[in-house]
KOLKOLMAR-644616 format. One record per residue (C-alpha): residue in one letter; x, y, z. Coordinates in steps of 0.2 Angstrom, whole numbers, plus 5000, padded with zeros to 4 digits. Each point is the difference from the previous one (the first is absolute). Layout:
N
A X Y Z $
...
//
This chain:
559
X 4902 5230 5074 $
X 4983 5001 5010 $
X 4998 4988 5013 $
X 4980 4998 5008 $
X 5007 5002 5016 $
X 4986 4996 5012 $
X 4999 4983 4995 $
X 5018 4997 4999 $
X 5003 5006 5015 $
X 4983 4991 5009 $
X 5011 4984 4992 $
X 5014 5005 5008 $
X 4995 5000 5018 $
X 4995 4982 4997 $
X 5014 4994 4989 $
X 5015 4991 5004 $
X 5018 5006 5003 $
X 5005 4993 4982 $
X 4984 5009 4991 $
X 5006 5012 5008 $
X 5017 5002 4994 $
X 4996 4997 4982 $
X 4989 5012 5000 $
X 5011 5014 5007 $
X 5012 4991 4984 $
X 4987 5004 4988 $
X 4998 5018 5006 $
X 5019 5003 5000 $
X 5003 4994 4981 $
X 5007 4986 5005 $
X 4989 4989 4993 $
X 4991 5001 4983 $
X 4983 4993 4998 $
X 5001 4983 4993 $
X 5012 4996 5015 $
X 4987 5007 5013 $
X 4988 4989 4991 $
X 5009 4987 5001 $
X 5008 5000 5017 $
X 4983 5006 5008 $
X 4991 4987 4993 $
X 5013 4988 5010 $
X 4996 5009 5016 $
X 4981 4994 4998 $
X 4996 5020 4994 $
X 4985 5000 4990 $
X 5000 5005 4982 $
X 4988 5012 5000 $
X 5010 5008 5015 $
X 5017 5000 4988 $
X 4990 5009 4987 $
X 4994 5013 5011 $
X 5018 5004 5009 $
X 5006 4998 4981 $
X 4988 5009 4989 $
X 4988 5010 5013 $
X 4987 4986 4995 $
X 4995 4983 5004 $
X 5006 4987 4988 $
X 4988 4989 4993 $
X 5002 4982 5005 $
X 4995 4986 4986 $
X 4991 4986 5010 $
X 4999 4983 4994 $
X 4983 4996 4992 $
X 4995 4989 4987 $
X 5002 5004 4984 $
X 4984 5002 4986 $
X 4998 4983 4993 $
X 4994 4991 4983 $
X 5003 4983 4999 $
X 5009 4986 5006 $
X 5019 5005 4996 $
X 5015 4989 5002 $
X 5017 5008 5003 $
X 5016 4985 4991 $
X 5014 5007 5010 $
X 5017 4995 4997 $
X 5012 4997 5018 $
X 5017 4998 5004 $
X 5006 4980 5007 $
X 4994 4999 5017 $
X 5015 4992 5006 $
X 5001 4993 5021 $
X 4983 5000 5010 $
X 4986 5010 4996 $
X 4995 5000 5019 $
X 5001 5017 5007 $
X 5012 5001 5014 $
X 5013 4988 4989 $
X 5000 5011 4985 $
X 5017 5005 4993 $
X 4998 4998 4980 $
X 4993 5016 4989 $
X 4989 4989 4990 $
X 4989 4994 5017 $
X 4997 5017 5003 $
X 4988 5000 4985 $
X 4986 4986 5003 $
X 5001 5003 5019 $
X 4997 5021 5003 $
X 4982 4995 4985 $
X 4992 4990 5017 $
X 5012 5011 5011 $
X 5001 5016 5009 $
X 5010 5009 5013 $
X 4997 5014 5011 $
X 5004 5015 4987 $
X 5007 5001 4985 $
X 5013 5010 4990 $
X 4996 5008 4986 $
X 5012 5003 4984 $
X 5005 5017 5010 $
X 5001 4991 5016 $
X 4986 5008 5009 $
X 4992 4990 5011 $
X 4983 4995 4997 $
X 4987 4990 5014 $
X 4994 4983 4994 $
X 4997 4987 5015 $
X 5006 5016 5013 $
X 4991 5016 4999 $
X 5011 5011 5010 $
X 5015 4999 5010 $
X 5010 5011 5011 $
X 5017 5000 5009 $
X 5003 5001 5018 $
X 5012 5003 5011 $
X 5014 5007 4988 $
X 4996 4987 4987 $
X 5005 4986 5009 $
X 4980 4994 5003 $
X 4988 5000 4985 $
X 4982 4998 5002 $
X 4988 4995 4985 $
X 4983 4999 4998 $
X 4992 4983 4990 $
X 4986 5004 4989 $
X 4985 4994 5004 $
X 4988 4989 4991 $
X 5011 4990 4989 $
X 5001 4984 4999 $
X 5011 4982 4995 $
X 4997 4991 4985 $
X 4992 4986 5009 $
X 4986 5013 5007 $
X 5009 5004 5017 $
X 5001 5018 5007 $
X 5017 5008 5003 $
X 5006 5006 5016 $
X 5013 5007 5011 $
X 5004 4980 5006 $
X 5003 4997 4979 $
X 5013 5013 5000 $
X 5007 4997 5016 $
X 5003 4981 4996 $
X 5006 5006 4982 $
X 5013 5010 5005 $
X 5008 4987 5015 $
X 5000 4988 4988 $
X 5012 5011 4990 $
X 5013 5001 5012 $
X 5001 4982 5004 $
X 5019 4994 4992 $
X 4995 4991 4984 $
X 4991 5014 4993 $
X 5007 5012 4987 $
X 4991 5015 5006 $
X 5016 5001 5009 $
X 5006 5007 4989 $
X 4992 5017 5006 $
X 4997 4996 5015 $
X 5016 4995 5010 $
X 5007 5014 5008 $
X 4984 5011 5000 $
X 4987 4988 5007 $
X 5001 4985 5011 $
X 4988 4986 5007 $
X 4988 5007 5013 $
X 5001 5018 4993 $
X 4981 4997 4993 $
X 4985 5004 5008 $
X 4982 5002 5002 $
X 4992 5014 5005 $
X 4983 4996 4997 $
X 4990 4989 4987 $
X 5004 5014 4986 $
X 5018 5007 5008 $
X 5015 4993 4999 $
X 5020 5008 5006 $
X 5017 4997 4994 $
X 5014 5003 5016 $
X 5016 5001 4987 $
X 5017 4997 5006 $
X 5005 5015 4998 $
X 4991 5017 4993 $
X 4996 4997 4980 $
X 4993 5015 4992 $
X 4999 4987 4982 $
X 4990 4986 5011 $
X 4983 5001 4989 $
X 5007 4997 4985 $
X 5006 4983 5009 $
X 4982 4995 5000 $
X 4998 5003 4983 $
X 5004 4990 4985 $
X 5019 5004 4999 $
X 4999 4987 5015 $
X 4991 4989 4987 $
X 4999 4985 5014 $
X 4987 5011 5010 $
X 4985 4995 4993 $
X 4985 5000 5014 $
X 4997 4982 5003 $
X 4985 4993 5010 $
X 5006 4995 5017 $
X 4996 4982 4998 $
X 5014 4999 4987 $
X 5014 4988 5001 $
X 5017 4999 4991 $
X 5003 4982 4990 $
X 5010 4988 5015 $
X 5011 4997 4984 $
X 5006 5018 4994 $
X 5005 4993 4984 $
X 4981 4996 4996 $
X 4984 5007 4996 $
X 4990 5007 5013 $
X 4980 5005 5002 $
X 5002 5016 4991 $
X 5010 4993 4983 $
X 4983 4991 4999 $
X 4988 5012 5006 $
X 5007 5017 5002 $
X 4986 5003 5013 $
X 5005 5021 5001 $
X 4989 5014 5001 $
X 5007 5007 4981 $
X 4988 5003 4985 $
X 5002 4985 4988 $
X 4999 4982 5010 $
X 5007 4987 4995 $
X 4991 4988 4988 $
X 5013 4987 4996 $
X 5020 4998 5002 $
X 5005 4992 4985 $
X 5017 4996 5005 $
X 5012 5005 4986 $
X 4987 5005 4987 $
X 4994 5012 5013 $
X 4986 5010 5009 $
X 4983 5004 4997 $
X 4991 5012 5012 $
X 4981 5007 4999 $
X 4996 5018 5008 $
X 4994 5000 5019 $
X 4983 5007 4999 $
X 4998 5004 5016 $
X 5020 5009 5000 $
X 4999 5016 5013 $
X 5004 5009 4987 $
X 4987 4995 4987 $
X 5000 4988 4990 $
X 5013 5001 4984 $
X 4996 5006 4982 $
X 5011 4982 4994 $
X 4989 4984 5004 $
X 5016 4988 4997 $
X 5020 5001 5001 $
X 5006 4984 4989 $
X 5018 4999 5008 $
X 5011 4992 4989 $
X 5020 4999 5005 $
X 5010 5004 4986 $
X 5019 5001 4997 $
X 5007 5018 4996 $
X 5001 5001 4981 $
X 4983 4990 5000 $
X 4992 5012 5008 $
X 5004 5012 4988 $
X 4994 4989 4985 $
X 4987 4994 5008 $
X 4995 5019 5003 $
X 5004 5004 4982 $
X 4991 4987 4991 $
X 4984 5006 5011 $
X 5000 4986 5011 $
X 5001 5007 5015 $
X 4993 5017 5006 $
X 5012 5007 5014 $
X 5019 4995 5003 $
X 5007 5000 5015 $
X 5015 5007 4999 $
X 5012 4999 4984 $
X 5019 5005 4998 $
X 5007 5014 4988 $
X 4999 4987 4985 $
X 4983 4997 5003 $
X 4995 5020 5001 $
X 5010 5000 4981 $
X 4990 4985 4993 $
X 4984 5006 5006 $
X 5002 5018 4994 $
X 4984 5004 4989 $
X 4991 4984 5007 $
X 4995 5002 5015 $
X 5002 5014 5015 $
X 5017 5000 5008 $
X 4998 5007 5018 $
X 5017 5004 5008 $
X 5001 5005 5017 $
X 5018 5006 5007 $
X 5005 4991 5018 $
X 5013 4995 5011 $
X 4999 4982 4993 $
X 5018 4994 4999 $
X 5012 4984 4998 $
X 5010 4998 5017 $
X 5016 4994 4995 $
X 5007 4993 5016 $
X 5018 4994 5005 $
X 5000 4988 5015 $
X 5011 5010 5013 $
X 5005 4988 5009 $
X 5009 4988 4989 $
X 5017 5003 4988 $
X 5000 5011 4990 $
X 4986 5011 5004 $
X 5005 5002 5019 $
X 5012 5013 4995 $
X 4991 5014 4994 $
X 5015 5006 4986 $
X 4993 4986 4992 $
X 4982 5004 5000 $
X 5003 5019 4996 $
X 5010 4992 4985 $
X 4987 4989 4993 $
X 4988 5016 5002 $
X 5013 5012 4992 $
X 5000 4987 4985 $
X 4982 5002 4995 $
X 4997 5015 4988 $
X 4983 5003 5006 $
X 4993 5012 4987 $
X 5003 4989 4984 $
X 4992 4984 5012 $
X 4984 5011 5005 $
X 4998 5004 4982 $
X 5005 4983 4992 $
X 4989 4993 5011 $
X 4983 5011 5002 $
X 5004 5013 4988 $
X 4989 5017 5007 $
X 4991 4990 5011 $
X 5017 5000 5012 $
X 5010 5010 5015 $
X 5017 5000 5003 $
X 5002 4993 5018 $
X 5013 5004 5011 $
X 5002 4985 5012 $
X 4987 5003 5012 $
X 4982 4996 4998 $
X 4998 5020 5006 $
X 4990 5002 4981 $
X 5001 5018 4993 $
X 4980 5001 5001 $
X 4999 5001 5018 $
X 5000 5016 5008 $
X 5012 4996 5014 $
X 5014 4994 4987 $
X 5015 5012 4999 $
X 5005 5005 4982 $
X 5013 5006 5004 $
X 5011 4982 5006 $
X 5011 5000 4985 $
X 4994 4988 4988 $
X 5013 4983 5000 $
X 5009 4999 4981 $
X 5008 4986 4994 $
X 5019 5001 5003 $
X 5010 4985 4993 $
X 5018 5007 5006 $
X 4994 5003 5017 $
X 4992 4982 4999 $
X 5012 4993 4995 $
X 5012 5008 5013 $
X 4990 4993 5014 $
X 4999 4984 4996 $
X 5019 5002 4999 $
X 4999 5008 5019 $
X 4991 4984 5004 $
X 5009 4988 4994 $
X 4988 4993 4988 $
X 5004 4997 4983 $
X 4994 4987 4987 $
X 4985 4998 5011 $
X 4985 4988 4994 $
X 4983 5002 5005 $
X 4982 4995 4998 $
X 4988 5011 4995 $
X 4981 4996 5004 $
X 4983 5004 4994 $
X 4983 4992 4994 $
X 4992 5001 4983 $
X 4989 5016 5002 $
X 5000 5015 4989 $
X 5017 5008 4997 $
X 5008 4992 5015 $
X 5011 4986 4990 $
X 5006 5013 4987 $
X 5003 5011 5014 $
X 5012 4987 5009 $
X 5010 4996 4984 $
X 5003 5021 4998 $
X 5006 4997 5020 $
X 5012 4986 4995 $
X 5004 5008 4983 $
X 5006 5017 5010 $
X 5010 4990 5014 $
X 5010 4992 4985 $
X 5006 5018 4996 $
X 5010 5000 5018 $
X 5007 4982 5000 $
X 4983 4991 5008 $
X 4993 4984 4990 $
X 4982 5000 5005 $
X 4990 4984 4995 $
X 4980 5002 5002 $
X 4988 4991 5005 $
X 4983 4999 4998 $
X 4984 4990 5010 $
X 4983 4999 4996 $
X 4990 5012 5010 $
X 4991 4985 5009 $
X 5017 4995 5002 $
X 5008 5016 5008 $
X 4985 5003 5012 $
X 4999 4981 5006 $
X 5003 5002 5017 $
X 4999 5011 5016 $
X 5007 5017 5007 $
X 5014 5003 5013 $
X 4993 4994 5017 $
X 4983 4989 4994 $
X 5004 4983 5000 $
X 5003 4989 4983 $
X 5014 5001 4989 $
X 5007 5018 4995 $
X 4993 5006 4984 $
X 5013 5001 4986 $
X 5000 5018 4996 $
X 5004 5002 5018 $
X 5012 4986 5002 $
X 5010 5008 4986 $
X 5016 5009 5003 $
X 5000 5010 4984 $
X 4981 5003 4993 $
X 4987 5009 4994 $
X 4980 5001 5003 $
X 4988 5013 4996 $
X 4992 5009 5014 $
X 4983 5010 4995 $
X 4995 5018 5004 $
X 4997 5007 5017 $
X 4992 5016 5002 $
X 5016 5002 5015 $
X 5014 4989 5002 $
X 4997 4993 5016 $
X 5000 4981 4994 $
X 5016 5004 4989 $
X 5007 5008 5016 $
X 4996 4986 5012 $
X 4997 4985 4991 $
X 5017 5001 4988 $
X 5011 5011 5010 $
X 4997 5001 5019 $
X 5012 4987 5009 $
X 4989 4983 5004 $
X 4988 5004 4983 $
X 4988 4986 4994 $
X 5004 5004 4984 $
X 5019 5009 5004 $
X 5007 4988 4983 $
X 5016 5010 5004 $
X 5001 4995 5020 $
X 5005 5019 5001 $
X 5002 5002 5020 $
X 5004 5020 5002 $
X 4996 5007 5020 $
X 5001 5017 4990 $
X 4990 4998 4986 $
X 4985 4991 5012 $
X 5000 5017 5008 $
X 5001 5008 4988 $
X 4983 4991 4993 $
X 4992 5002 5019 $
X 5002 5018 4999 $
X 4994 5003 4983 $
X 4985 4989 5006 $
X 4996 5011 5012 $
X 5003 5018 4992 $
X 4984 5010 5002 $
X 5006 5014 4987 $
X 5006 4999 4980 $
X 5013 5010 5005 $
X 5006 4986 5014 $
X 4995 4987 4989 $
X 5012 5008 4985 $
X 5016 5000 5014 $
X 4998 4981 5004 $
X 4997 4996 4982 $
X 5015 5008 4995 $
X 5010 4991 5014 $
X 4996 4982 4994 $
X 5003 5007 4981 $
X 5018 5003 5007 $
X 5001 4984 5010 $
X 4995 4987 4986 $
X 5010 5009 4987 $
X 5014 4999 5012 $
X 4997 4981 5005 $
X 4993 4992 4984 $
X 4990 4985 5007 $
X 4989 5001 4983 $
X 4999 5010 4983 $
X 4984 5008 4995 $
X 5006 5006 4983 $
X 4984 5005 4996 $
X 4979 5003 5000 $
X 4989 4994 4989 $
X 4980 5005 4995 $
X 4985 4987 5005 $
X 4994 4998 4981 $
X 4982 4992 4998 $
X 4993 5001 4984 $
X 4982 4997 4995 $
X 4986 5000 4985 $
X 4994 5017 4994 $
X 4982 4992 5007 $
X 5007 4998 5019 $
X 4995 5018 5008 $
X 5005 5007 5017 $
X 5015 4987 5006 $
X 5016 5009 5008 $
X 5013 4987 5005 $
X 5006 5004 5018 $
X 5019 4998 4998 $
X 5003 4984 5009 $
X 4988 4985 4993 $
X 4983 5001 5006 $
X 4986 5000 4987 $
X 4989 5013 5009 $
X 4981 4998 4988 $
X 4991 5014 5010 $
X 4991 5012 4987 $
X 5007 4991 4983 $
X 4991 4995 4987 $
X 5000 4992 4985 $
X 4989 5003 4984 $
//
């Protein structure tokens, strides 16, 4: 492979310790390219600069312009419930993520192959073995409302975030805590982390959906369980604002014209919220142009009709057994229950080609850092049934939770259908999705919501492009969404030093560690991985879904 060396090396006497290393990874085989790509692009490496060490030649980087326009054009998107509050740091449903990232946006974004991309940040760069990052704010952009961004915008943003009643949390505890946060100058801002965090940029993108740049004048609800100033404004610096909030019916948004990106080709988003199977009808009988996401019934229906567009994630249902209560504080039970499950036939029943088998750890096969070679958990009903046996726990009954949401119920009466084959009776019961999300997370204060105050449960948790918020949101001990209450000294080590692993190949051994340890524990079963599926009219051109739930309208068009 040719290498220009005078410019990489010219790069090199400026770069980092981590650029560093990944490059002396790629020269030694030890990386291929979409995982140089992919990991330099989360050092704040430009693009161009990946290409050249890649390929010998700059890559060409698409830049966000507007696209040729006709006439006025109206875009009838179909969206999942937005169930909780649609105020950004309070965000914990899927559905919310749609309305709220259209008037939106966060410092980067991860593309479907998770390589970073700048949107409110231009650059960014690590300091001081990753434990510092430093981003630069574009310039020039500017609120809905007509005000400038700045560094003060950001900075105000992001300490709001790690205030106790926000979700964002949910990334953030363990890697980034109040004060952390600071200016450096009106277009500067740095992150001091806890502890060094080679992922951190992805935490300021929309896997951490609550991190929408807000102006600094901002204010969450005094009532959390209400509406605030951005449910009826959505004052963002994103490329549709919002028109009217239409409460249940609804969203409708009109193009920014004077976005930083340039105006968009679609003039009008007419948001309608629409139940699953609706969707697909609505999608089918033409109308509706775009569907936000659909399940594997949905893809079968619309076969013929419209463009299915699957895109293979780490999107999973955490299953979780409250640890600390009978019977799930013995972990013979909980291995039991998993050993019940025969995952194939539940991955295929359930999503068909569009599944994973999982092997209870949200460590998904598509990451690079995942070891294979863990061998895979089959179901065993012997050995289930002789540890429950061990335990002392026969002619157990249990209560099985979930909402009405895709799959999910089915999948909860295939749990309580296998736990029948080794002497459990497992009733289920199933919430509304308003009902399961009413409420607030570990540690913010309000009442527990359900599908966290459940002892024996399951919620869906969307694609990240790298685990971190399955790590230390569900798993690390003291979690805001730890549904589980897994408390393991171990395993947070395990997670600190994985954090903080500069290489792949450090990154594989800490993986494979907490692989072991969750087999070996069993707080939750991840029995499988299922595709983001959005389907859309053969006349919607250019829309890639992103794996997780935002509708991301840069460069589509319709016509």
């Amino acid at each position: 492979m040719r290498y220009p060396k005078e410019k990489i090396e010219q790069y090199r006497r400026n770069a980092g310790e981590l650029e560093n290393e990944l490059i002396d990874e790629y020269k030694g085989g030890n990386l291929t390219r979409r995982e140089l790509i992919k990991r330099g692009s989360v050092l704040g490496m430009s693009l161009p600069f990946l290409g050249l060490l890649a390929d010998g030649a700059p890559a060409a980087v698409a830049r966000p312009q507007a696209a040729v326009r006709r006439t006025a054009t109206t875009l009838r998107f179909g969206g999942v419930i937005p169930d909780g509050s649609l105020e950004p740091p309070l965000l914990q449903s899927l559905g919310a993520i749609g309305p709220t990232h259209l008037a939106g946006e966060q410092l980067v974004f991860a593309d479907k192959n998770s390589v970073l991309r700048p949107r409110l940040a231009t650059s960014w760069k690590s300091s001081r073995g990753a434990k510092s990052w430093t981003f630069r704010i574009r310039q020039g952009v500017k609120f809905h409302d007509g005000t400038p961004l700045s560094a003060d915008d950001v900075v105000a943003t992001f300490n709001r975030l790690l205030t106790k009643n926000s979700q964002a949390l949910s990334s953030y505890n363990g890697v980034l805590s109040a004060g952390g946060v600071h200016k450096v100058d009106d277009h500067t801002i740095r992150f001091d982390l806890d502890a060094p965090n080679g992922f951190f940029p992805y935490l300021t993108g929309q896997m951490t959906y609550q991190a929408i740049i807000l102006p600094k004048s901002y204010q969450l609800p005094s009532d959390l369980s209400k509406p605030g100033e951005f449910t009826s404004k959505m004052n963002g610096t994103g490329p549709f604002m919002l028109k009217e909030n239409r409460g249940a019916a609804g969203f409708t948004f009109v193009s920014n014209p004077s976005y930083w990106g340039g105006k968009p080709a679609i003039d009008t988003v007419a948001y309608s919220i629409l139940e699953d199977q609706a969707r697909v009808t609505a999608l089918q009988s033409g109308q509706i142009d775009l569907a936000h996401q659909i399940s594997y019934q949905g893809a079968q229906q619309l076969t013929g009709h419209a463009n299915v567009i699957p895109l293979q994630t780490a999107n999973h249902r955490y299953l979780n057994m409250n640890v600390n209560v009978k019977p799930f504080n013995d972990a013979r039970v909980r291995k039991a229950i998993a050993l019940a499950l025969n995952r194939p036939d539940i991955a295929q029943g359930l999503w068909g080609k569009y599944a994973q088998v999982g092997n209870d750890s949200p460590l998904w096969p598509g990451y690079a850092f995942t070891d294979k070679s863990v061998p895979q958990r089959h179901q065993d009903i012997a050995q289930a049934k002789a540890l429950l046996r061990a335990a002392g726990a026969t002619n157990l009954k249990l209560t099985l939770t979930c909402y009405r949401s895709f799959e999910m119920p089915d999948y909860a009466q295939r749990v309580a259908q296998a736990l029948k084959k080794i002497g459990i009776n497992c009733q289920v019961k199933v919430y509304t999705s308003a009902q399961y999300f009413d409420g607030v997370s570990f540690g913010a204060a309000g009442k527990l919501a359900p599908w966290l105050g459940t002892n024996f449960g399951i919620v869906d948790y969307g694609h990240r492009p790298v685990p971190l918020t399955y790590l230390n949101a569900a798993l690390r001990s003291g979690g805001v969404w730890n549904a589980a209450r897994y408390h393991s000294k171990t395993f947070d080590r395990m997670i600190g030093h994985f954090q903080s692993a500069a290489s792949l190949v450090d990154q594989r051994k800490y993986a494979r560690q907490m692989e072991l340890q969750l087999l070996k524990d069993t707080p939750a079963i991840y029995s499988f991985y299922y595709n983001f599926i959005a389907a859309a009219s053969p006349k919607v051109h250019g829309y890639v879904p992103d794996g997780i739930a935002v509708v991301n309208l840069r460069g589509v068009t319709i016509g």
